[in-house]
matplotlib code that plots the C-alpha trace (Angstrom):
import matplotlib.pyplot as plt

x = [2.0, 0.9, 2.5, 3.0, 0.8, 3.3, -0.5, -3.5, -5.9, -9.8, -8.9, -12.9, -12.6, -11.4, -11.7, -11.8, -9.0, -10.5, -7.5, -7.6, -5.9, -5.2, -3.5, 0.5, 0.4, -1.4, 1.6, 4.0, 6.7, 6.1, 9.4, 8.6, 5.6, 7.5, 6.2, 7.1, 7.8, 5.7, 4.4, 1.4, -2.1, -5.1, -7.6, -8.8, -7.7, -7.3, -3.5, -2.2, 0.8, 0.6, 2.2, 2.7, 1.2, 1.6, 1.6, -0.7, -0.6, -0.8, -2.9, -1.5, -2.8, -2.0, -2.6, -3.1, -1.9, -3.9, -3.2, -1.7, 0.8, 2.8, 2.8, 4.9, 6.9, 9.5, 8.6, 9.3, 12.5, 13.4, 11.6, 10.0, 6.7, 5.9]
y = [-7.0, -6.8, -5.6, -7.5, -6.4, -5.3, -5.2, -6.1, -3.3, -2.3, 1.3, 2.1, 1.6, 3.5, 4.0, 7.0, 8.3, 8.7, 6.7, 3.1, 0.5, -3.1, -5.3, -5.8, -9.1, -9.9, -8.4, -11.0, -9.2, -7.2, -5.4, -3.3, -2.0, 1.1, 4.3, 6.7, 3.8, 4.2, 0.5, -1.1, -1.8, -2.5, -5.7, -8.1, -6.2, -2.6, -1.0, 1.9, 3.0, 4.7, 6.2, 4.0, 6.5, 4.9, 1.7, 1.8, -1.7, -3.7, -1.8, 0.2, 3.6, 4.3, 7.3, 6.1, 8.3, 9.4, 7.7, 4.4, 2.8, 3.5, 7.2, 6.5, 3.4, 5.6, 6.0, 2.1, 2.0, 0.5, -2.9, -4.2, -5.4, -9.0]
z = [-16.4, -12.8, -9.7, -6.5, -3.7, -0.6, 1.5, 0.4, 1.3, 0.5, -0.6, -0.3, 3.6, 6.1, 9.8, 12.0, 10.5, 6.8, 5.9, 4.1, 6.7, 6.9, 9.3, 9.3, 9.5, 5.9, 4.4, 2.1, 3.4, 6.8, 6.2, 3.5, 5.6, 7.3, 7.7, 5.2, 2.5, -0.7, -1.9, -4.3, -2.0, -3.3, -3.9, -6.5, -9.8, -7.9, -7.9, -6.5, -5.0, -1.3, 1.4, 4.8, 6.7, 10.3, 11.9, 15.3, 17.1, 14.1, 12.0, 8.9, 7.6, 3.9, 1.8, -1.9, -5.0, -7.3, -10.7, -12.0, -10.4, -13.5, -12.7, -9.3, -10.3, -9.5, -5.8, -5.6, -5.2, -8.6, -7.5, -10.9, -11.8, -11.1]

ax = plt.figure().add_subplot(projection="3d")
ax.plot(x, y, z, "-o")
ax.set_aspect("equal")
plt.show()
């Protein structure tokens, strides 16, 4: 089982902010991305769930959770793995 990416995001690079970022417009589905929203980010095999931090002209801030995404499924919403 693997879940959907809502952004895909290098969670090893951040910006001035010491947050992980990436640009709105990569999203699948720009109107999950809201501030305050908790989704799955990450790259290549990497999953975690975060917190939309801000959105700053175009350019999302997240703050990953520590542990699986399975840990936080619950923050999701009840959307289901993919």
């Amino acid at each position: 089982m693997t879940d959907t990416l809502d952004l895909v995001v290098d969670l090893n690079t951040m910006d001035e902010t010491g947050l992980p970022w990436a640009f709105l417009d990569a999203a699948p589905d720009p109107t999950r991305i809201v501030p305050g929203t908790h989704i799955v980010v990450g790259a290549g095999q990497v999953r975690a769930v975060a917190t939309v931090v801000d959105i700053v002209d175009g350019i999302v801030h997240v703050q990953p959770l520590r542990g699986p995404v399975s840990a936080h499924r619950h923050l999701l919403g009840g959307r289901q793995a993919s």
